[in-house]
C-alpha positions in Angstrom: 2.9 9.6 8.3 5.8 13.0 7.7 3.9 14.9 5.3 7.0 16.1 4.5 8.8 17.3 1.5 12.0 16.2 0.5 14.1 17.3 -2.4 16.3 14.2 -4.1 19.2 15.5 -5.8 20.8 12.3 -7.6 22.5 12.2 -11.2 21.2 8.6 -11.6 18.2 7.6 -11.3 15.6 5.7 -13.1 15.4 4.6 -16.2 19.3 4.3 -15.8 20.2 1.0 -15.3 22.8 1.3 -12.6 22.6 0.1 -8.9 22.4 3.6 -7.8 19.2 3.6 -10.0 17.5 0.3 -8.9 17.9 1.5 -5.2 16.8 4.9 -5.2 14.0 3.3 -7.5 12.8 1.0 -4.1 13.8 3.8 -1.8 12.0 6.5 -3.6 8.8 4.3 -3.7 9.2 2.8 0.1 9.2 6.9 0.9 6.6 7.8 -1.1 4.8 5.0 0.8 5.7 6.3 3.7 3.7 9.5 3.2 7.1 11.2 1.5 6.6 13.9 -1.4 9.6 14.0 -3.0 10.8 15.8 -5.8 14.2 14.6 -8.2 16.5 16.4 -9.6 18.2 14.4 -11.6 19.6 14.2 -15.2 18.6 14.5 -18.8 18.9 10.6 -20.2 19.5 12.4 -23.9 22.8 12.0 -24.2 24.3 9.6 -21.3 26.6 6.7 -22.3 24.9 4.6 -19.4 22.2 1.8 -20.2 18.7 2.2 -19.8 15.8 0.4 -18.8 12.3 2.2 -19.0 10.6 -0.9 -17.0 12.4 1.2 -14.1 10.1 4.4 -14.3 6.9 1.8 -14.9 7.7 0.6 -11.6 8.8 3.8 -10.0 5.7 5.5 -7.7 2.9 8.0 -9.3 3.9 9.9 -6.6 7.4 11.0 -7.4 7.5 14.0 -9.4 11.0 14.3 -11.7 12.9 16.7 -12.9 15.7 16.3 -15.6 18.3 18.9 -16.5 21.0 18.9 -18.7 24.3 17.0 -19.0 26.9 17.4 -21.8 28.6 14.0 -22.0 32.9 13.7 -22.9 32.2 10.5 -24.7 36.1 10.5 -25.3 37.2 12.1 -21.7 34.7 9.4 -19.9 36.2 6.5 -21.8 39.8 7.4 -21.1 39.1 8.1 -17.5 37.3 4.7 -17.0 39.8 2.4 -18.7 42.9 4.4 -16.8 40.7 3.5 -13.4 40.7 7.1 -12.6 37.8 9.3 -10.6 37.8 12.3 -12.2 36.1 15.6 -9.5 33.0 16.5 -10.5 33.0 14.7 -13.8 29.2 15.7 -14.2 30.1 19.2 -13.9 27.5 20.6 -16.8 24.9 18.9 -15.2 26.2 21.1 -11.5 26.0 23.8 -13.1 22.6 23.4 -14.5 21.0 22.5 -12.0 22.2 25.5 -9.6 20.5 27.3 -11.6 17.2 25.3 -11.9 17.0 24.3 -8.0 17.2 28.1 -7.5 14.5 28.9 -9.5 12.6 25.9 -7.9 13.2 26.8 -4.5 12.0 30.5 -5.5 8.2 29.1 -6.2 8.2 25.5 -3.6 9.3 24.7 -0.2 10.9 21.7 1.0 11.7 20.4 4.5 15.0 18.6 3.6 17.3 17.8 0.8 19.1 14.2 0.3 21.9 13.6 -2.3 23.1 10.4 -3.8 26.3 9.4 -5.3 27.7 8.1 -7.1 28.1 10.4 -8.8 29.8 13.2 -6.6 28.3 16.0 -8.6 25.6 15.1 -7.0 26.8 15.9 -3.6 29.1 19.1 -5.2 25.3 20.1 -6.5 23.3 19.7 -3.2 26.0 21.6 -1.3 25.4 24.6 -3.5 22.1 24.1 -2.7 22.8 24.0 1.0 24.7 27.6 1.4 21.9 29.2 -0.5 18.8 27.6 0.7 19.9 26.9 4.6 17.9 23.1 3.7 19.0 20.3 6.2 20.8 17.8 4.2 21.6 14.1 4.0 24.6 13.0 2.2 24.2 9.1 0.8 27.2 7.5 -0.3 26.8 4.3 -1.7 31.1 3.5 -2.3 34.0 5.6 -1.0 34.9 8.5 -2.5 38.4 9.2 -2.0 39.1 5.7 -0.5 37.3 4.0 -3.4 39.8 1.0 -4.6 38.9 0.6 -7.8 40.1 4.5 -7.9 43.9 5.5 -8.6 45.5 7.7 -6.8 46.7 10.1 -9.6 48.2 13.8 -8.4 46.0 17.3 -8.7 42.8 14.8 -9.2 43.3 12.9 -6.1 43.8 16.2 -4.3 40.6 17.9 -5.7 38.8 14.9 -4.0 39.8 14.7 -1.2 39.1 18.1 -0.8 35.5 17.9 -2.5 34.9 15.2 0.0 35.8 17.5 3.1 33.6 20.2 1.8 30.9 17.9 1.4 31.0 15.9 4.6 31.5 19.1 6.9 28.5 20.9 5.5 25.9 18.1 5.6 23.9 17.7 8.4 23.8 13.6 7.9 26.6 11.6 6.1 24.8 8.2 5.2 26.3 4.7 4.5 25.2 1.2 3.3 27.9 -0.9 5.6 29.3 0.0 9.2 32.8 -1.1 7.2 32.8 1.9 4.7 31.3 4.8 7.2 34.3 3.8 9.2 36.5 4.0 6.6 35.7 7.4 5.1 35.0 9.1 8.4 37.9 7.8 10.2 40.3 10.4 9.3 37.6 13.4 10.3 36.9 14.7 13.7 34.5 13.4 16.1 32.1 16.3 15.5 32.0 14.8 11.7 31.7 11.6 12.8 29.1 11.9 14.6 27.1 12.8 11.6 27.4 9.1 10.4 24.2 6.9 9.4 23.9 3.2 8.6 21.4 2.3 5.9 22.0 -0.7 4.0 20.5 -1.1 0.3 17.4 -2.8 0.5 15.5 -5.2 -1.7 11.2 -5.0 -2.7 9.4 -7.9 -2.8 6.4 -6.2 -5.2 9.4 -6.2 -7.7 9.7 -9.9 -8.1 8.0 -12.3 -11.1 6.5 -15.3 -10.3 8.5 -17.9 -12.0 9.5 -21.4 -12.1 12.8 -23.6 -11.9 14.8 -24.3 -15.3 15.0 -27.9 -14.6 16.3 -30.6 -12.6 19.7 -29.7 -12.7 21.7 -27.7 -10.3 21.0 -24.4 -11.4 23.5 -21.6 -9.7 22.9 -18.2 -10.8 25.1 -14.8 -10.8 23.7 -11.8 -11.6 25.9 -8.4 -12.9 29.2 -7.4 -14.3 32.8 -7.4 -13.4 35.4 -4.5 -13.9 38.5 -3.9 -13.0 40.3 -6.2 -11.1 36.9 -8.0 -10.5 36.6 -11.2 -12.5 35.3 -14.6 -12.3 38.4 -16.6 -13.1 39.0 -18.3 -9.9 35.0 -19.1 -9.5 36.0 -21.0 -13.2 38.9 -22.9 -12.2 37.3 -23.5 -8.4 34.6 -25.3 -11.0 37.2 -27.0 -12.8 38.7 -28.5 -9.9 35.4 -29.4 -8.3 34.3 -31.2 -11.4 38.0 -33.2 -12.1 37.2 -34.6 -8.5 33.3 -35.3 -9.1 33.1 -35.7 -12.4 29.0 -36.8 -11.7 28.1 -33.4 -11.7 29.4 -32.6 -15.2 25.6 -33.6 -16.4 24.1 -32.0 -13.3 25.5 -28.4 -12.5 25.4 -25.5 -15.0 26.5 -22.3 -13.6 24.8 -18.9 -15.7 26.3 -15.3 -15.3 23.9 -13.1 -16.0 25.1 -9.5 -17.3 27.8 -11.2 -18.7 29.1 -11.0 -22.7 29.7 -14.4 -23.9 32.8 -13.6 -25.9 34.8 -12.2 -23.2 35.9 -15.0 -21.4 35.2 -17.8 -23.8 38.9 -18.6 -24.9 39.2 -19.6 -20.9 36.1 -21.1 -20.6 37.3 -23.4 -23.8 40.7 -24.3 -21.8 39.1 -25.8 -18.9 36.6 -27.7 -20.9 34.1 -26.2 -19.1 31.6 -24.9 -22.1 29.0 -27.6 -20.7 28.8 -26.3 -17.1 29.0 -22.4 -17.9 26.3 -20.1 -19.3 26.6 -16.2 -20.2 23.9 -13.9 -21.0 24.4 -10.2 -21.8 22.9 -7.6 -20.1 19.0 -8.1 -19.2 16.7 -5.7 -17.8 16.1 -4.9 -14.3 13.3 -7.0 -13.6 14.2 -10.2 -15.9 17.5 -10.0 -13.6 15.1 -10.8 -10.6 13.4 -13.4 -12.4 16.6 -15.2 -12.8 17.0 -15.0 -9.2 14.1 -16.7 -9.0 14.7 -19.5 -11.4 18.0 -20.6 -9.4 18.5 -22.8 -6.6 21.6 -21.3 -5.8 23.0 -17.8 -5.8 26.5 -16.9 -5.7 28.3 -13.8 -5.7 32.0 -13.0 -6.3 33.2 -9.7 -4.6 37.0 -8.4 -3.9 35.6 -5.0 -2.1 36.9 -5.4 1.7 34.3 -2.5 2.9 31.5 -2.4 0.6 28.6 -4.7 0.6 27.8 -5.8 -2.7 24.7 -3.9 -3.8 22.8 -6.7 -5.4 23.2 -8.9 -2.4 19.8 -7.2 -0.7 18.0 -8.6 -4.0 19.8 -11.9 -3.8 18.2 -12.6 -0.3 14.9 -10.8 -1.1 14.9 -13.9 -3.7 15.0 -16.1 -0.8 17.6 -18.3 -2.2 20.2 -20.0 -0.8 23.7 -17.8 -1.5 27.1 -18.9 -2.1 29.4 -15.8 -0.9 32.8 -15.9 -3.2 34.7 -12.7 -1.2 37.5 -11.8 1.2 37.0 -13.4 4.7 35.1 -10.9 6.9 34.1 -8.6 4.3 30.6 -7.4 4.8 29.1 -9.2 2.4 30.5 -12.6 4.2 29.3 -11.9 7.2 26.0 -11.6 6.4 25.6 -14.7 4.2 27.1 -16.3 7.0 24.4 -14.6 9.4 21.5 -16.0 6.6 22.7 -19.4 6.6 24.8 -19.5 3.2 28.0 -21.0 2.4 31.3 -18.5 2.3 34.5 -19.0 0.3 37.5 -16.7 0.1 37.8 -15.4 -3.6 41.7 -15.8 -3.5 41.4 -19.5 -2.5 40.1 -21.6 -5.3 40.2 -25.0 -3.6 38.2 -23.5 -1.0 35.5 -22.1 -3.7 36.3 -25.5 -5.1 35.3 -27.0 -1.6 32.0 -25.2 -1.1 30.6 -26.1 -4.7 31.5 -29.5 -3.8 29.2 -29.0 -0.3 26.8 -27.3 -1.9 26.0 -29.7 -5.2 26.5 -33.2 -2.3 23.7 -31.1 -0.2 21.6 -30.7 -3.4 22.0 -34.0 -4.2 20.6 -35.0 -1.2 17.8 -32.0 -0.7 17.0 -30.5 -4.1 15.3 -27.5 -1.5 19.1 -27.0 0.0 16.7 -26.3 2.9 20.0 -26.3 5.3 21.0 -22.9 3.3 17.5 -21.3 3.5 16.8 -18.3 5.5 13.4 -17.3 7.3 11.6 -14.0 6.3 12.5 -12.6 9.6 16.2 -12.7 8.9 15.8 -11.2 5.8 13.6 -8.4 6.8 17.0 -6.7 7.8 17.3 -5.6 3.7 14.0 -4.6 3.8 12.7 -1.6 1.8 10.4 -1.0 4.6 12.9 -1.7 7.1 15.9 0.2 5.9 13.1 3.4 4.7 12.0 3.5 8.4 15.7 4.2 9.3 15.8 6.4 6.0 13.0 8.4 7.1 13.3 8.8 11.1 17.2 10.6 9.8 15.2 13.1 7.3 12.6 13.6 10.1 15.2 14.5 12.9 16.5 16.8 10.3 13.5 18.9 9.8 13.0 19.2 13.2 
């Protein structure tokens, strides 16, 4: 057991309903666990624009002990950065500031044996590097996404500039540089030197099995089930015409195969929806809660996902196969998130292709048809241990534990 104490320094975290939030939520606990005592720094959920969902800190461990400071939210500033696709530096800047002041005074009256930051956001790492010059702490630096080579993120000129060199200061003073795919540590250490490199950790997000309902199927249709939002360039519009196509060819399934997209607003794609007359066969529900998300999962026979990031790995994918349910990958061919679908037995279709989504709708409803289990697409526990919480916290911890050292 460490018996160690580790300061988390993280802008989201529970009850924010973000993925940043639900994976520090079964990190935190698999730590705690794990004979962890960690203390969060994190933010004030006054004022914040983001969602929230308090079944998150119900769920979160007795053991973590929290500490909010103060954010003053640009409601206008945050809007108009979003929609123009652009990362501001340090858009959590009151927060920074706050808590420089607060983790000062903290580190006055406690001791800790490491620090670990988390972003998004990249205050949080701005934050915990303040922290590192005047506390000497050893320091693991999570990134969940790319910072500067994010590409959902324009490159607009100074505010490209002032990342890239917040991301430099950051990843030459930590003592660990975490990341949840092989792909992205690549990509964002790649341009540093080999000393930096060297710093680089692989942790993929993780799913909890204690965090799952017990539920039964809908029905006996063919029930496939996606689960989150789109932005950006990310959109379900070839996963609906794929259907179309699929469904002009069998038209049998019509009556058999309703697709639901959970997260989603109904009115924002209905007017397509309506064009391909496919209002029978497509289900949206708006945002749900955390844990209602899972039960969904649950409830499906099928997952699918629909993902356009080359280096990432979606973050809901670890829940997906904690569900133990056959998945349907809808992303670029050898992204991270293909591979490993293809690795746990699930069907893979390249999102720019929809004859090919088309194709492996048709494959998966014939195999249903046939095996209402899809047993062919199932996945032991073994090969799902991989997203683990207990898995990927043993990693986790033995990186803190070298650091204190």
């Amino acid at each position: 057991m460490p018996n160690k104490r580790l300061l988390i320094v993280s802008f989201i975290f529970p009850p924010q309903l973000l993925a940043r939030s639900l994976q520090l939520l079964k990190t935190s606990n698999a730590l705690a666990e794990d004979g962890w005592k960690l203390i969060v720094y994190t933010a004030d959920t006054t004022l914040l624009q983001e969602p929230l969902d308090f079944d998150l800190t119900e769920k979160l461990s007795k053991k973590v002990r929290i500490i909010t400071g103060y954010t003053l939210e640009n409601w206008f500033l945050a809007n108009a950065t979003a929609s123009l696709s652009i990362g501001m530096p340090d858009d959590k800047y009151a927060w920074r500031w706050a808590g420089k002041r607060a983790l000062k005074k903290l580190l006055e009256k406690e001791s800790f044996d490491c620090m670990a930051s988390f972003g998004l956001k990249w205050s949080s790492h701005l934050l915990a590097k303040e922290v590192k010059k005047f506390s000497g702490l050893p320091w693991l630096a999570h990134f969940s996404d790319p910072w500067v080579d994010n590409p959902y993120v324009k490159k607009v000129w100074p505010i490209s500039a002032v990342n890239r060199a917040q991301e430099r200061s950051v990843v030459e003073l930590a003592d660990k540089l975490c990341f949840t795919t092989e792909a992205t540590q690549k990509l964002v250490l790649g341009k540093y030197s080999p000393e930096i490199q060297k710093k680089g950790l692989f942790v993929p997000h993780c799913f909890d099995k204690a965090l799952y309902p017990e539920v039964e199927t809908i029905d006996d249709k063919l029930h496939l089930v996606h689960v989150g939002c789109f932005y950006g360039k990310h959109n379900p519009l070839n996963f609906f015409q794929a259907l179309k196509i699929f469904l002009d060819k069998e038209p049998r399934f019509r009556s058999q195969i309703i697709a639901h997209f959970v997260g989603l607003e109904p009115q924002k794609y209905q007017d397509e929806v309506k064009k391909l007359n496919l209002e029978e066969n497509l289900e949206f529900i708006p945002r749900v809660h955390y844990l209602e998300s899972l039960g969904w999962m649950k409830k499906a026979n099928a997952l699918f996902s629909i993902d356009v990031v080359k280096n990432s790995l979606l973050s809901k994918l670890p829940d997906y196969v904690g569900s133990g349910k056959p998945i349907l990958a809808v992303s670029d061919k050898g992204s991270p998130t293909w591979k490993y679908v293809e690795k746990l037995h699930g069907l893979t279709a390249e999102q720019s292709d929809v004859n090919d989504i088309a194709e492996k709708l048709e494959t998966l409803a014939k195999a249903w048809e046939q095996d209402s289990e899809l047993k062919a697409y199932r996945y032991t526990e073994e090969e799902s241990s991989f997203f683990s919480s207990k898995n990927t916290t043993a990693i986790l911890s033995e990186a803190l534990l070298s650091l204190c050292r």
